[in-house]
RONU-281886 format. One record per residue (C-alpha): residue number from 0; x, y, z. Coordinates in pm, whole numbers. Each point is the difference from the previous one (the first is absolute). Last residue first. Layout:
REM RONU-281886
<pos=NUM | c1=X | c2=Y | c3=Z>
...
This chain:
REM RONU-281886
<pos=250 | c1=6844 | c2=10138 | c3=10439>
<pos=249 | c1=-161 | c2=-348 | c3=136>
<pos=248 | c1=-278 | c2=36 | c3=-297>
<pos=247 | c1=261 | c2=-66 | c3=-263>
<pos=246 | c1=224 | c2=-230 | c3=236>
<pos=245 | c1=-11 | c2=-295 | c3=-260>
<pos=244 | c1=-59 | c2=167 | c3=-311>
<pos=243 | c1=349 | c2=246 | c3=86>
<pos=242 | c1=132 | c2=-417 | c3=31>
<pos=241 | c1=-167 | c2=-78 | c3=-300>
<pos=240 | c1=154 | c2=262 | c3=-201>
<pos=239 | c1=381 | c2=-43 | c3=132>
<pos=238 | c1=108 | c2=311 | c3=188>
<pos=237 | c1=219 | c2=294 | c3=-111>
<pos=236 | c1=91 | c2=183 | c3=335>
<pos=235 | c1=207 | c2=272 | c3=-191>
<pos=234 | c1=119 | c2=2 | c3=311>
<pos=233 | c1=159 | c2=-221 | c3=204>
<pos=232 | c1=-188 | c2=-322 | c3=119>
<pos=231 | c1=181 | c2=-148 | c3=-186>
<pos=230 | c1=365 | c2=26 | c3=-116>
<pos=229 | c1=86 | c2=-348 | c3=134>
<pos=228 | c1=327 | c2=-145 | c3=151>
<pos=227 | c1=72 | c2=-343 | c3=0>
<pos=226 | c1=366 | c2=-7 | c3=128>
<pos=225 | c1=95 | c2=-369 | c3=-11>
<pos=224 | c1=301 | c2=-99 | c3=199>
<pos=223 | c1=95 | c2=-392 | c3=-151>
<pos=222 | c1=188 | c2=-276 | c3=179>
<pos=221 | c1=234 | c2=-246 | c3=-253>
<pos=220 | c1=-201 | c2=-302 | c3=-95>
<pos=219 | c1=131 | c2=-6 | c3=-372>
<pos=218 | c1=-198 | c2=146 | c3=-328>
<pos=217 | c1=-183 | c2=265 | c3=61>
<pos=216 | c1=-266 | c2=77 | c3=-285>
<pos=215 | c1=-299 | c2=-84 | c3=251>
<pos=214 | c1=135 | c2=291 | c3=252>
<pos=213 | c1=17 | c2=267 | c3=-280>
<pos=212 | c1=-301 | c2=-143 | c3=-155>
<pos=211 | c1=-217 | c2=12 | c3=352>
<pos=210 | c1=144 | c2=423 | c3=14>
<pos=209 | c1=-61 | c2=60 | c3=-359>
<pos=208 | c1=-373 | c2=-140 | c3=42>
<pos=207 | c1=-53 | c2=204 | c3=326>
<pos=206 | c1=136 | c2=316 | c3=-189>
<pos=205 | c1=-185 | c2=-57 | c3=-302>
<pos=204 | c1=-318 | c2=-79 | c3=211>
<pos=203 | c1=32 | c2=335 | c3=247>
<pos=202 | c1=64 | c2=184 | c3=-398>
<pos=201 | c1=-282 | c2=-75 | c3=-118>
<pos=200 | c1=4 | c2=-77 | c3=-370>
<pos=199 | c1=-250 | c2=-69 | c3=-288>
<pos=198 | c1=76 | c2=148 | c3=-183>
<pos=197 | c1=395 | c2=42 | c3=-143>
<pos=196 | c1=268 | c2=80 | c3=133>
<pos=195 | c1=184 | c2=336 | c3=3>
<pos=194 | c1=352 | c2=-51 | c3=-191>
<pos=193 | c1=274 | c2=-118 | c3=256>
<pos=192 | c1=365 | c2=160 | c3=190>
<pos=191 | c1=237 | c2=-236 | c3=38>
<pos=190 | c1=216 | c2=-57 | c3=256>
<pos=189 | c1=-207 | c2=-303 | c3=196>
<pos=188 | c1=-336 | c2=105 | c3=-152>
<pos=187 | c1=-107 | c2=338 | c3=-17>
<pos=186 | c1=-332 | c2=117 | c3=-41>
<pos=185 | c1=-130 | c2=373 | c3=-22>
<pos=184 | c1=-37 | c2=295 | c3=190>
<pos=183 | c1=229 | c2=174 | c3=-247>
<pos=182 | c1=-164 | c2=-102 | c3=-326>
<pos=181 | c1=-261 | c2=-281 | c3=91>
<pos=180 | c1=-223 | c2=-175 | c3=287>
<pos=179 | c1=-343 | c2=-125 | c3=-202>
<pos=178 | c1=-248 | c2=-162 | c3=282>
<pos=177 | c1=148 | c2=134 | c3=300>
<pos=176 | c1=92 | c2=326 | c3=-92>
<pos=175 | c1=310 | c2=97 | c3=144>
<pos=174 | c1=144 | c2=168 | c3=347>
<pos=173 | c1=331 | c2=-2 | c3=186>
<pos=172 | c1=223 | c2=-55 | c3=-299>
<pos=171 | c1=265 | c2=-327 | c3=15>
<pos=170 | c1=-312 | c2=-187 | c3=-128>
<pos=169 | c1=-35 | c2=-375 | c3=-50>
<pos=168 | c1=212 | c2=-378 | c3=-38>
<pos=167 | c1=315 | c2=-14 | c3=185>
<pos=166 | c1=267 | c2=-290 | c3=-14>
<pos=165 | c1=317 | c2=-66 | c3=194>
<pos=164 | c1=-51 | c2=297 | c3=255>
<pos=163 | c1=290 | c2=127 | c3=187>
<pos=162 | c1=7 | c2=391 | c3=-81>
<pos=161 | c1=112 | c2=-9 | c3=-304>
<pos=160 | c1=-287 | c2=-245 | c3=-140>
<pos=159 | c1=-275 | c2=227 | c3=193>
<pos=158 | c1=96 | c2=301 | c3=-217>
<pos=157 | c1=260 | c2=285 | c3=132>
<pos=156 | c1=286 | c2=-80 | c3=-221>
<pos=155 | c1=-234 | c2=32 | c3=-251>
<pos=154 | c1=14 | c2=378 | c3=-47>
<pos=153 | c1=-350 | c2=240 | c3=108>
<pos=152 | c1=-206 | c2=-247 | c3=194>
<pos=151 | c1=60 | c2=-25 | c3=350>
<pos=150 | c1=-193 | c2=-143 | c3=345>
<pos=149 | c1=-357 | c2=-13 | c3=-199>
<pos=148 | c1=40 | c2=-408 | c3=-59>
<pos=147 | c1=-373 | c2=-61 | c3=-41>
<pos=146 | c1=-86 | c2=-365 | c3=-126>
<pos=145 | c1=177 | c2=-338 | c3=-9>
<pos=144 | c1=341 | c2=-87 | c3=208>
<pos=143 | c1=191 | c2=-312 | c3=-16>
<pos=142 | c1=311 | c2=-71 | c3=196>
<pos=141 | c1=162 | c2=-385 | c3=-28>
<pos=140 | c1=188 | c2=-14 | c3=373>
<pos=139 | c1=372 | c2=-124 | c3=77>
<pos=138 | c1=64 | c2=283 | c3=243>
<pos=137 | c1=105 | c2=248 | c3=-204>
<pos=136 | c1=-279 | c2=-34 | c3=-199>
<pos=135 | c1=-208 | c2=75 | c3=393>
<pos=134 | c1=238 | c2=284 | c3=36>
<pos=133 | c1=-35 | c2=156 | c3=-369>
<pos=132 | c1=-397 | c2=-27 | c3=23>
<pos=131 | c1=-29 | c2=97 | c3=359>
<pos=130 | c1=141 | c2=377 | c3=-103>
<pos=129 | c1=348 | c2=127 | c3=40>
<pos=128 | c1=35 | c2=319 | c3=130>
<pos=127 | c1=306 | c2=303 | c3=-2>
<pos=126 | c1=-80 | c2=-88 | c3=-402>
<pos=125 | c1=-301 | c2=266 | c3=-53>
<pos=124 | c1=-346 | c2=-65 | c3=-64>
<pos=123 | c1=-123 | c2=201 | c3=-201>
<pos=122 | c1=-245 | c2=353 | c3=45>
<pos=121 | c1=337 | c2=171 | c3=75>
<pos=120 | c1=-94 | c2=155 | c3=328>
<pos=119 | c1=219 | c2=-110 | c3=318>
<pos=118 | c1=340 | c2=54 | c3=-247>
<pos=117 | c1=-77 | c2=302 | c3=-84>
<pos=116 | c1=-117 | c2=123 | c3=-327>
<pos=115 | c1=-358 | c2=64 | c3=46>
<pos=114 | c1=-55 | c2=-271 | c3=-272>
<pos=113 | c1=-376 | c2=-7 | c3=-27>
<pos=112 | c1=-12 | c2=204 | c3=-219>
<pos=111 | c1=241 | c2=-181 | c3=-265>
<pos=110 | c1=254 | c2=212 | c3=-172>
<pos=109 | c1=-23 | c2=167 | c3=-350>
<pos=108 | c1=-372 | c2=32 | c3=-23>
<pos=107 | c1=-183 | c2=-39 | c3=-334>
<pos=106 | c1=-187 | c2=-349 | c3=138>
<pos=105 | c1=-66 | c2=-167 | c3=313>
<pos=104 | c1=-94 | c2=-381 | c3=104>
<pos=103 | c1=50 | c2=-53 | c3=345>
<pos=102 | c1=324 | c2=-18 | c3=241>
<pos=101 | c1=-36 | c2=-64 | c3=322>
<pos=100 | c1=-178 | c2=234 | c3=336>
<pos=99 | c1=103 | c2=127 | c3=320>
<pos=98 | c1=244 | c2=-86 | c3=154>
<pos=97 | c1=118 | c2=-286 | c3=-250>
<pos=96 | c1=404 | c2=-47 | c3=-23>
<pos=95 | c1=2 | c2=-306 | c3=217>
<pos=94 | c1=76 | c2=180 | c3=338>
<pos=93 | c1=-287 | c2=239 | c3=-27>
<pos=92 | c1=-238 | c2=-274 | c3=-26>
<pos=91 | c1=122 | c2=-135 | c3=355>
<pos=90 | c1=173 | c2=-310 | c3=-84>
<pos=89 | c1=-98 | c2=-366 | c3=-24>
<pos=88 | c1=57 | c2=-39 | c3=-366>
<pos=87 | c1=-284 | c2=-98 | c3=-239>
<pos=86 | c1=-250 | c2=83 | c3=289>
<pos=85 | c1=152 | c2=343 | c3=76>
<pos=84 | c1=-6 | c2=69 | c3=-381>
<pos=83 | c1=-348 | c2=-114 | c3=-33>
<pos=82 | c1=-120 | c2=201 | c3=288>
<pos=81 | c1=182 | c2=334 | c3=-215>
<pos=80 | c1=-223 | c2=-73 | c3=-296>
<pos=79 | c1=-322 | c2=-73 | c3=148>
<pos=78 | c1=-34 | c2=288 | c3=214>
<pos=77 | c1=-63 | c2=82 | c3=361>
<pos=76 | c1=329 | c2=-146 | c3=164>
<pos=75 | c1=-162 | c2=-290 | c3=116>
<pos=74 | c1=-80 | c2=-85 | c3=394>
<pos=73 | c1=-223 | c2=-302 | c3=52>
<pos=72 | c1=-193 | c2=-164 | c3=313>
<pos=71 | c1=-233 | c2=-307 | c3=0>
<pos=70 | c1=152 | c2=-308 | c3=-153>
<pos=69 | c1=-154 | c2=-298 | c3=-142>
<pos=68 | c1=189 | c2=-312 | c3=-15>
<pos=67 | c1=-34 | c2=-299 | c3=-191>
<pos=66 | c1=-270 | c2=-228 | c3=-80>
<pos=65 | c1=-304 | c2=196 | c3=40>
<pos=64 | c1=181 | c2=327 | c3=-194>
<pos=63 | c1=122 | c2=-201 | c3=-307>
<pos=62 | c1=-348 | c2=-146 | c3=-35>
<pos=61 | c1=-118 | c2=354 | c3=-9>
<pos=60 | c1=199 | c2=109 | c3=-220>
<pos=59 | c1=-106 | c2=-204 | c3=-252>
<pos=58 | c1=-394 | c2=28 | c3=138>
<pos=57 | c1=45 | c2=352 | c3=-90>
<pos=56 | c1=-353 | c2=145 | c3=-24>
<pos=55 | c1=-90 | c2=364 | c3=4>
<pos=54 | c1=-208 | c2=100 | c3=321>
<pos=53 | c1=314 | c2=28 | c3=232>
<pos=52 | c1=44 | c2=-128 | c3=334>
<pos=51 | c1=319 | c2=-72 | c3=32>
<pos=50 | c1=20 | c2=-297 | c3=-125>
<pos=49 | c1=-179 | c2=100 | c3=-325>
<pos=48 | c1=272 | c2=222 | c3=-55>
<pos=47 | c1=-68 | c2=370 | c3=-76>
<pos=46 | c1=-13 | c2=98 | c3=343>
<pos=45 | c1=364 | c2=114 | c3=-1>
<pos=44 | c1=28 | c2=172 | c3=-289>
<pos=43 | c1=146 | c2=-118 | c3=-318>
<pos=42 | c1=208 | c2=277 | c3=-168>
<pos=41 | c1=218 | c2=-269 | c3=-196>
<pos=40 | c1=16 | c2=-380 | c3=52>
<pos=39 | c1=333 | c2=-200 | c3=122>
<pos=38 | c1=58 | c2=-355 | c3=18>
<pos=37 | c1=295 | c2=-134 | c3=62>
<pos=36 | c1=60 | c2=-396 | c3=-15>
<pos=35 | c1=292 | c2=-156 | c3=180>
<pos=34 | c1=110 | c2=-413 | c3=-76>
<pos=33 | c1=138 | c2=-49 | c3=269>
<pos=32 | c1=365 | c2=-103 | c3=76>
<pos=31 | c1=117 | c2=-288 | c3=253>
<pos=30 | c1=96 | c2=91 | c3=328>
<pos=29 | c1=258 | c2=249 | c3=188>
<pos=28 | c1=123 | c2=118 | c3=-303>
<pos=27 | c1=-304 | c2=143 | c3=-174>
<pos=26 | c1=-103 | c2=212 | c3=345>
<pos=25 | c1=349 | c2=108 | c3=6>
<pos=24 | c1=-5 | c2=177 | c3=-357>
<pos=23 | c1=-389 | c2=51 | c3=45>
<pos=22 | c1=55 | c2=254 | c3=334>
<pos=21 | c1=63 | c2=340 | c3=-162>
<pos=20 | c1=-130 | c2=-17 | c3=-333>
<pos=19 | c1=-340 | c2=-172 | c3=147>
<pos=18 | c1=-69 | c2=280 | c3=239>
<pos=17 | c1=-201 | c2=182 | c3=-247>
<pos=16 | c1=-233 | c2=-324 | c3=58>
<pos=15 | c1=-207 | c2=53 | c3=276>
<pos=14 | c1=-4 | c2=409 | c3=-113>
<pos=13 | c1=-178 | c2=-82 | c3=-318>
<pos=12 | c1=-255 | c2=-225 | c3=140>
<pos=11 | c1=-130 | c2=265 | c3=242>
<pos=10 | c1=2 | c2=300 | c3=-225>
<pos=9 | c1=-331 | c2=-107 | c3=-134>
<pos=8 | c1=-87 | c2=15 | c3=378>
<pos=7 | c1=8 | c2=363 | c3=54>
<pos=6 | c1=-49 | c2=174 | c3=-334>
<pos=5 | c1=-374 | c2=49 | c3=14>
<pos=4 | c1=-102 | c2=332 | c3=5>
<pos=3 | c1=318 | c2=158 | c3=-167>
<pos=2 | c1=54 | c2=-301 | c3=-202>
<pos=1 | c1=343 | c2=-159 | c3=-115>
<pos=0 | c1=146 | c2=-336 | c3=-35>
């Protein structure tokens, strides 16, 4: 989402489909409902796809890329959090409660930091916005979402499953470890808060796992939005041992 060097085109997916909340209400009713998958990574610069040149392979993404479409110019708002609440509801970021930054872990403080306390700066998102989970359920859609929420933490009226999502497997926090997340930067799934797992675990395969589960465990042939979003590549850029093995000369 973000990269000082490289932000340009990582922003380009993002901004084809922060329209979504605006047009998928007349876009479902004029023919028969998709099936919509979201899929979001984290600090990824532009040239970090294999498809766009990069030296680290995707072929994933890259297959995605040769059969679709692959777009050339991006605007974000600079920082993960704030691009995420555009993209969940089609606002400015200032609009949905996040100007500037959401809620993270904090501890001996009475109020939140990043509450400024006005209404363009609460570090949540506020309810003068309704995200593409609540229209799309609205709508007659199953909504799944697996991996970084970081769009309000502190009180569960802010979780995914308040704001439109029908089940949620991952991090409400902005950052965790990827192979043990725990204590405030830990799991949660649904409503519930969950013990650190156990090794091994990777959190871009727990998320992808929840994610095919959620869909698998679905019982009629209703539509489903999926909102797949991972916490890599943001820091603390914990990689698998044969993949460091891999690129070990590379960097």
């Amino acid at each position: 989402i973000r990269d000082k060097k490289r932000n340009k085109s990582i922003m380009v997916r993002t901004n084809f489909l922060m329209t979504a909340p605006l047009l998928m209400a007349s876009f479902c009713s004029a023919q028969e409902k998709p099936n919509v998958v979201l899929i979001l990574v984290d600090d990824m610069g532009y040239s970090d796809i294999g498809c766009y040149g990069s030296e680290i392979e995707t072929p994933h993404i890259d297959s995605l890329a040769l059969q679709g479409i692959r777009l050339t110019q991006f605007y974000n708002t600079s920082r993960s959090c704030p691009t995420r609440a555009s993209l969940m509801t089609g606002l400015y970021q200032h609009q949905a409660g996040i100007g500037w930054m959401s809620e993270d872990p904090f501890k001996n403080v009475d109020k939140d930091p990043k509450d400024w306390g006005v209404a363009e700066y609460r570090g949540a998102l506020n309810r003068n916005c309704v995200t593409i989970a609540e229209v799309l359920k609205s709508s007659g859609y199953h909504t799944y979402m697996t991996g970084k929420w970081h769009l309000g933490m502190h009180g569960m009226e802010k979780w995914p499953l308040q704001r439109g999502f029908e089940r949620f497997y991952g991090i409400l926090a902005g950052a965790c470890s990827y192979l043990r997340p725990e204590g405030e930067r830990g799991l949660v799934l649904d409503n519930e808060k969950l013990p650190a797992p156990e090794a091994p675990y990777y959190t871009t395969d727990a998320f992808t796992d929840y994610a095919v589960n959620f869909i698998n465990e679905q019982k009629d042939n209703t539509p489903f939005f999926l909102y797949l979003a991972y916490n890599a590549p943001h820091w603390p850029l914990q990689a698998k041992e044969a993949d460091i093995e891999k690129y070990y000369e590379l960097y």
